[in-house]
VONU-954084 format. One line per 8 residues: number of its first residue (from 1); their letters; for each residue z negated, y negated, x of C-alpha. Coordinates in pm, whole numbers. Last residue first. Layout:
<pts>
NUM) a) Z Y X | ...
</pts>
This chain:
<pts>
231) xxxxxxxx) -568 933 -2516 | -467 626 -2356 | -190 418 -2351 | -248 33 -2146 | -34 -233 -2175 | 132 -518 -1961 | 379 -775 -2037 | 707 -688 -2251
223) xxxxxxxx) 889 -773 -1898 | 738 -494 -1711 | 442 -296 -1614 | 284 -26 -1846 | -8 166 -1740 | 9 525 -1857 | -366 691 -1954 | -542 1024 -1913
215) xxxxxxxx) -227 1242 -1861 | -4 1548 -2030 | 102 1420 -2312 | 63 1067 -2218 | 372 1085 -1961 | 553 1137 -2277 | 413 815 -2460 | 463 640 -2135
207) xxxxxxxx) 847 723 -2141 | 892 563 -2501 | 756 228 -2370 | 983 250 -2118 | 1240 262 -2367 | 1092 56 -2600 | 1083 -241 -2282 | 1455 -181 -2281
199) xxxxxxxx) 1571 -9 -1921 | 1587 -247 -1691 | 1491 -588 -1662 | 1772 -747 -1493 | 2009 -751 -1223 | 2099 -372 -1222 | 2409 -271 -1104 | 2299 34 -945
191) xxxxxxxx) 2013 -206 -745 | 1981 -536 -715 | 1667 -645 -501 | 1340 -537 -633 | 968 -690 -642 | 948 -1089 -629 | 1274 -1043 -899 | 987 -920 -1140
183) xxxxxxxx) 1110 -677 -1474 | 1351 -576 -1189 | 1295 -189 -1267 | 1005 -129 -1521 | 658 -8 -1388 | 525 282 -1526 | 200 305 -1368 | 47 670 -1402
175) xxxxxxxx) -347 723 -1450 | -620 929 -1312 | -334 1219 -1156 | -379 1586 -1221 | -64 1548 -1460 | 139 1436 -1136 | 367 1704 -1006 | 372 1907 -1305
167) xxxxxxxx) 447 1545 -1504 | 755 1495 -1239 | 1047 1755 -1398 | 941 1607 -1780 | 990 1254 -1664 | 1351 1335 -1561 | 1524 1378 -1872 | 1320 1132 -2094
159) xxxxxxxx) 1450 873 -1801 | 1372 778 -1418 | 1660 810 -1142 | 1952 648 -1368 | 1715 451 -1543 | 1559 288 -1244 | 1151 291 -1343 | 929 268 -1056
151) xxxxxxxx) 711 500 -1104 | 322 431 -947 | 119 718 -947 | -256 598 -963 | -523 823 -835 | -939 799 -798 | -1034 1029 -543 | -1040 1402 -444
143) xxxxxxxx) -672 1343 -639 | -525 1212 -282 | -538 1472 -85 | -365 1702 -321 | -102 1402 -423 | -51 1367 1 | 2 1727 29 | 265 1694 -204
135) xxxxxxxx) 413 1443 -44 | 390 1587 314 | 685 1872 161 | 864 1612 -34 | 906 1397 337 | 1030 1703 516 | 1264 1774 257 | 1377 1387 222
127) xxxxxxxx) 1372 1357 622 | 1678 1699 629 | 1867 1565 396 | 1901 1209 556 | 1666 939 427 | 1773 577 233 | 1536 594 19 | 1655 601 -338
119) xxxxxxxx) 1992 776 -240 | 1814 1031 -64 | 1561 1102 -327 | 1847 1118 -566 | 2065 1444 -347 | 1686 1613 -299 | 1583 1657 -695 | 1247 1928 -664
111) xxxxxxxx) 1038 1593 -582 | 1182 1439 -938 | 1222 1061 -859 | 1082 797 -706 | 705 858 -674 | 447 644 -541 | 109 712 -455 | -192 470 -536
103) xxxxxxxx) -499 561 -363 | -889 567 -449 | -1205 402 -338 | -1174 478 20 | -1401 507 303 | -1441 884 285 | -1102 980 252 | -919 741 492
95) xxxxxxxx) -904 1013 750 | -737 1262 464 | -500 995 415 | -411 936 732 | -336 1298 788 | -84 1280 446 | 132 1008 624 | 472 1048 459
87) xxxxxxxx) 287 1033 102 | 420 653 3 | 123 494 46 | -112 233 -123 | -507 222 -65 | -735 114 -245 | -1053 -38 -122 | -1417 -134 -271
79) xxxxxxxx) -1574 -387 -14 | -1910 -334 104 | -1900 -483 469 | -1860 -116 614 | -1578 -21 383 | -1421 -287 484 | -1480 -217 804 | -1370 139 800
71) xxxxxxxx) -1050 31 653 | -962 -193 939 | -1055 61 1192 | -812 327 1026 | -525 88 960 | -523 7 1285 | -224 203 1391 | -24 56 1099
63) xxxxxxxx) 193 287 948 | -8 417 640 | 15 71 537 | 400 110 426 | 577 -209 245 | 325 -401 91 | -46 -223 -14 | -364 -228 64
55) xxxxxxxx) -557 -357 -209 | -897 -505 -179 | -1163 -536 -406 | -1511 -686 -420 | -1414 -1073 -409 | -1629 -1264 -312 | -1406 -1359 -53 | -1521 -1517 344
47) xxxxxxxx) -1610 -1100 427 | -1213 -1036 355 | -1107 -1299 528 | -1338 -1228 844 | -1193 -871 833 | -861 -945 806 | -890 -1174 1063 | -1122 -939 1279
39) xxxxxxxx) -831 -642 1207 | -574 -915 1414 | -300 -1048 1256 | 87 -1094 1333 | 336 -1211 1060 | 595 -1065 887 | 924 -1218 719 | 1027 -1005 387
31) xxxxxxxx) 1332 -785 429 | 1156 -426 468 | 915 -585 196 | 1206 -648 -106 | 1291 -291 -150 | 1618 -234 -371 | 1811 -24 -78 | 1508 183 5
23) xxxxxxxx) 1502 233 352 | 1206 443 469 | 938 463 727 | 837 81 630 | 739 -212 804 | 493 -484 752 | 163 -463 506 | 39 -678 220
15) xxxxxxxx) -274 -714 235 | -455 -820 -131 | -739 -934 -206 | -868 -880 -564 | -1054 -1111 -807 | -770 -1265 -948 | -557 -1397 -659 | -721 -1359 -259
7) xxxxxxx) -401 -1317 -54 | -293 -1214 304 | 58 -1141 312 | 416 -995 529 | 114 -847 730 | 164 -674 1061 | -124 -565 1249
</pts>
C-alpha cells in the first residue's frame, strides 16, 4: 500500500493514503511524497496503539487494492474504523459495509452544477457525470452507517447560494463538516486567489446555521477553532 502517513495523535490513528482518481488543483496529497507498506505493518501498528480508532483517509483509500484485507483486520483486532472517500468507488463501499464504523464523503460543490465540479477536480465532462452518478450511490451506501459530509468551503464554489442546491443531497447525513478553505496551509494549496482563511469565520459560521435546518449537527473547522451546532 501506499501511505503518504502512519500516525497515532489524540487517540486516533490515522493512514493517510497515496494517489488520487482526481486532480484537484488545491490538493496537498497528490503532491505529498509516499511511502510503501505492507497491510501486516499497518496491522502490527495498529494492534501496538491503544488507540480504538482509525481513520482512513489522505488522498483516495478507495484505491488501494488492499484496502479490503486491511479493513477486515482491523475490524478483526477490534478497532472502530472510518473510512474516507470521495464516492468514485461506491462497490468498495458496499464491501466495506460490514466492517466499518461509518464513512466520511466529500462534496465539492452542487452535484446538479457540472462546469464547477470540473474546475474543482480537474475531470473532463464526461468523468464529472459519471463520477455524480457513483456519488450518489456512494451517499445511499453510505447512510446504512454513521455519515459525515465533509465541505470544503471555497467561496466561489460554497456560499448561501449554493448550500441550499446540496442540503437535498445530504440532509439524510449524521453530521456535515464545514471546513473553511486554507484555514490550515497542511491542507490546501492556493486556490482562486486564495492564500488565506477564506471566507470570514461569520460567514462560515452563517452557512452551518443553514445546513442546521435541515441536519442533526454542522461541525465547524477553520481558523475561529472548532464548534459544534446542533439542534
Amino acid at each position: 500500500m501506499r501511505l503518504i502517513n502512519l500516525s497515532n495523535n489524540a487517540g486516533q490513528i490515522r493512514v493517510e493514503f497515496a494517489g488520487c482518481n482526481m486532480r484537484c488543483p488545491y490538493c496537498v496529497h497528490i503532491k505529498q511524497p509516499m511511502t510503501e507498506y505492507s497491510i501486516d505493518d499497518v496491522l502490527d501498528f495498529a494492534k501496538a496503539s491503544e488507540s480504538k480508532e482509525v481513520y482512513l483517509g489522505g488522498a483516495e483509500p478507495t484505491l488501494q487494492k488492499e484496502l479490503l484485507p486491511l479493513i477486515e483486520g482491523l475490524h478483526a483486532s477490534g478497532k472502530s474504523i472510518l473510512l474516507k472517500s470521495n464516492g468514485m468507488k461506491p462497490e468498495v463501499l458496499e464491501s466495506g459495509l460490514p466492517f466499518v464504523k461509518g464513512f466520511v464523503i466529500e462534496i465539492k460543490a452542487p452535484l446538479e452544477d457540472i462546469p464547477a465540479i470540473m474546475e474543482l477536480t480537474g475531470l473532463s465532462e464526461k468523468r464529472v457525470l459519471k463520477y455524480v452518478s457513483l456519488l450518489r450511490e456512494s451517499l445511499e451506501i453510505a447512510k446504512q452507517k454513521w455519515m459525515r459530509v465533509w465541505i470544503r468551503v471555497i467561496p466561489e464554489f460554497i456560499n448561501a447560494e449554493t448550500i441550499p442546491k446540496i442540503i437535498p443531497d445530504i440532509e439524510d447525513a449524521s453530521e456535515v463538516m464545514l471546513y473553511q478553505f486554507m484555514s490550515n496551509p497542511d491542507f490546501d494549496l492556493p486556490f482562486k486567489g486564495h492564500e488565506t482563511a477564506t471566507p470570514e469565520w461569520d460567514e462560515v459560521r452563517n452557512l452551518g446555521e443553514m445546513l442546521l435546518e435541515k441536519v442533526q449537527k454542522v461541525r465547524l473547522v477553520g481558523d475561529g477553532g472548532k464548534l459544534v451546532l446542533e439542534k
